[in-house]
C-alpha positions in Angstrom: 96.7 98.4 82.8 97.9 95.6 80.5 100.8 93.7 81.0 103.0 91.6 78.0 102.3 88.2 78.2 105.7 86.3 79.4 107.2 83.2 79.2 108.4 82.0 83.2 111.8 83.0 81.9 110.8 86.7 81.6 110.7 87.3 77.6 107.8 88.3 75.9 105.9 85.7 74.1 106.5 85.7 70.5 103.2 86.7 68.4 101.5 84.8 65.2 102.4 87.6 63.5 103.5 91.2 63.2 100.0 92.6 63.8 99.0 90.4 66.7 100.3 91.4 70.1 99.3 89.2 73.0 98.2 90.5 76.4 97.4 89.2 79.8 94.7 91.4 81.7 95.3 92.6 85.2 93.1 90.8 87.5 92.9 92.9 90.4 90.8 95.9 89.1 91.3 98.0 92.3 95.1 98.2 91.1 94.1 99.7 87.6 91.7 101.8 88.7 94.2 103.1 91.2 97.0 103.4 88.2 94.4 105.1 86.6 93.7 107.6 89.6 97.4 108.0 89.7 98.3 108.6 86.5 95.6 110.3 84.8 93.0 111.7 87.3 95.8 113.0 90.0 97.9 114.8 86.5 94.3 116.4 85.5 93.4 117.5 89.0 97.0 119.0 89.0 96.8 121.0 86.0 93.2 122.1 87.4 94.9 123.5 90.4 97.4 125.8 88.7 94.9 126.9 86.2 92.4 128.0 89.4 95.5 129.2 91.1 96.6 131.5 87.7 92.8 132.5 87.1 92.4 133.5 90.8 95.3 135.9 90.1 94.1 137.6 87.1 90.6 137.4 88.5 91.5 138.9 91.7 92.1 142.4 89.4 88.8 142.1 87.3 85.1 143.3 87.7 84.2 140.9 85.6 84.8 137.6 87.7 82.5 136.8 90.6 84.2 136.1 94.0 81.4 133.9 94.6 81.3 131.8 91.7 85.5 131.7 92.1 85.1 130.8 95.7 82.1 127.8 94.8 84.4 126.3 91.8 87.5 126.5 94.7 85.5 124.3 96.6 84.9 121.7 93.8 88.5 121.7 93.1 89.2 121.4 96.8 87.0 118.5 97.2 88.1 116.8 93.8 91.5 117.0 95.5 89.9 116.0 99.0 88.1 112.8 97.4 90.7 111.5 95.3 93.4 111.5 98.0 90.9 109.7 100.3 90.6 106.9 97.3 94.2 106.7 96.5 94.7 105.9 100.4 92.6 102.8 100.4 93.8 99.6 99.8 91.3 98.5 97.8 89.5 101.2 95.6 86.0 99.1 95.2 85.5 99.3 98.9 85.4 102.9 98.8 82.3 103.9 98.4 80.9 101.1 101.2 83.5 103.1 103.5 81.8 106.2 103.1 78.5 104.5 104.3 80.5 103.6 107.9 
């Protein structure tokens, strides 16, 4: 997550030229990678879980599909869902994994 350099007033700096935009980078990388979880990771897992949730239903009526193998990739999406909530709820994302070691 990159934010527009600005001037104390609040406007965006003005460039060299028409090619060159300037940037300031976030310092706090627990807040992108949370943005990141957010916006990206949370929207994928998302789509995941109504794709599961269609396949189960067309899957349910097929010899072909393996309640099994359905049941073992339900638990991957469960604990996908499981994990990334549990980041999301920490206040600093890099600490995480230390947390888990408590």
């Amino acid at each position: 997550m990159i934010n527009p350099v600005q001037k104390s007033a609040g406007k965006f700096l003005p460039s060299p030229n028409e090619k060159t935009k300037l940037y300031e980078a976030v310092e706090n990388v627990s807040e992108v990678i949370r943005h990141v979880l957010k916006k990206r990771e949370a929207k994928m897992l998302e789509e995941i879980n109504q794709h599961f949730a269609e396949f189960q239903k067309a899957g349910a009526e097929s010899s072909e599909v393996s309640p099994d193998r359905t049941q073992e990739l339900g638990g991957m999406i469960f604990l996908a869902n499981m994990v990334l909530a549990m980041m999301l709820a920490q206040d600093d994302v890099l600490k995480f994994p230390m947390e888990l070691n408590k």
